[in-house]
C-alpha positions in Angstrom: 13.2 -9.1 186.8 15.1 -8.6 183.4 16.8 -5.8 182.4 15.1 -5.0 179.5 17.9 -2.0 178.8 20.6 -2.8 176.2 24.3 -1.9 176.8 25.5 0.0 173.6 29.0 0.3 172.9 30.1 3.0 170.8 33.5 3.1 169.6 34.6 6.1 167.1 37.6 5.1 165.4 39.7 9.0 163.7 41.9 8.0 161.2 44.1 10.9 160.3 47.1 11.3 158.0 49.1 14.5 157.2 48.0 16.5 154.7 49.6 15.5 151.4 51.9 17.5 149.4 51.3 17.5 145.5 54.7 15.9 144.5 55.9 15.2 140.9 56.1 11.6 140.3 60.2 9.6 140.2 61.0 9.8 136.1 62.9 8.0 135.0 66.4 8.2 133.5 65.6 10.9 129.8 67.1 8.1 126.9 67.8 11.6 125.1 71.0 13.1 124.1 71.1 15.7 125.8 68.7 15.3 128.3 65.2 16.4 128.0 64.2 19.2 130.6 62.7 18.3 133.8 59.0 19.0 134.0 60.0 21.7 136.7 62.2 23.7 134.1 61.3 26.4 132.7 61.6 25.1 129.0 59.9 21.7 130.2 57.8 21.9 126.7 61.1 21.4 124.8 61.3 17.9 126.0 60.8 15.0 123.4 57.3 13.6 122.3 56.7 9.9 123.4 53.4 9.7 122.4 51.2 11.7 120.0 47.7 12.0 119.3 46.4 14.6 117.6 43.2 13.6 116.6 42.5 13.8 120.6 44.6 17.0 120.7 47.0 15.9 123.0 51.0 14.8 123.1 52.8 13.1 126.4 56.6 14.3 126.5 59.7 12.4 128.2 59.4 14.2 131.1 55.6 13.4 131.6 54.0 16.6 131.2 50.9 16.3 128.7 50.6 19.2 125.9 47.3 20.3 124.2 46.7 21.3 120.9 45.4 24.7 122.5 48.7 25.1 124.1 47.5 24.1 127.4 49.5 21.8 129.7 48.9 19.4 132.3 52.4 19.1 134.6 52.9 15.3 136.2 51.6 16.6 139.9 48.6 18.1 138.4 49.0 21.6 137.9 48.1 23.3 135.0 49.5 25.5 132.7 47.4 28.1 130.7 47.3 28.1 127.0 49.9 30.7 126.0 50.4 31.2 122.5 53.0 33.6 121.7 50.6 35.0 119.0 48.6 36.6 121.4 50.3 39.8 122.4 51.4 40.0 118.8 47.6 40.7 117.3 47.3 44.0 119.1 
């Protein structure tokens, strides 16, 4: 007689990796004199454009935050920053 049943192997394979921390990427060295601030500083939109285009409403600074023309910002590990124009408490 022949086994008709089938051996079945199952083998589950878990990958798992820590859980990532958002992390801003290495800059390099600012060219600038002085120094542009670091996109963690609090006056990290005072750093130097490197790249402009308006007619897509957007500017990349030294330290590699992104700026919008609505005042919005996009920091290098991916948070955002709110459009805050200091006009805005003035109207009222």
């Amino acid at each position: 007689m022949h086994d008709t049943s089938e051996a079945v192997t199952t083998m589950v394979i878990t990958l798992s990796s820590p859980p990532q921390t958002p992390r801003i990427p290495t800059q390099r060295a600012c060219p600038h004199r002085p120094p542009c601030p670091s996109a963690t500083a609090p006056d990290h939109d005072a750093a130097r454009c490197v790249a402009s285009h308006p007619e897509q409403g957007w500017s990349l600074l030294c330290n590699g935050v992104v700026c919008f023309e609505d005042t919005g910002e996009l920091l290098p590990d991916g948070r955002t920053v709110a459009p805050h124009r200091p006009t805005d408490s003035a109207a009222r």
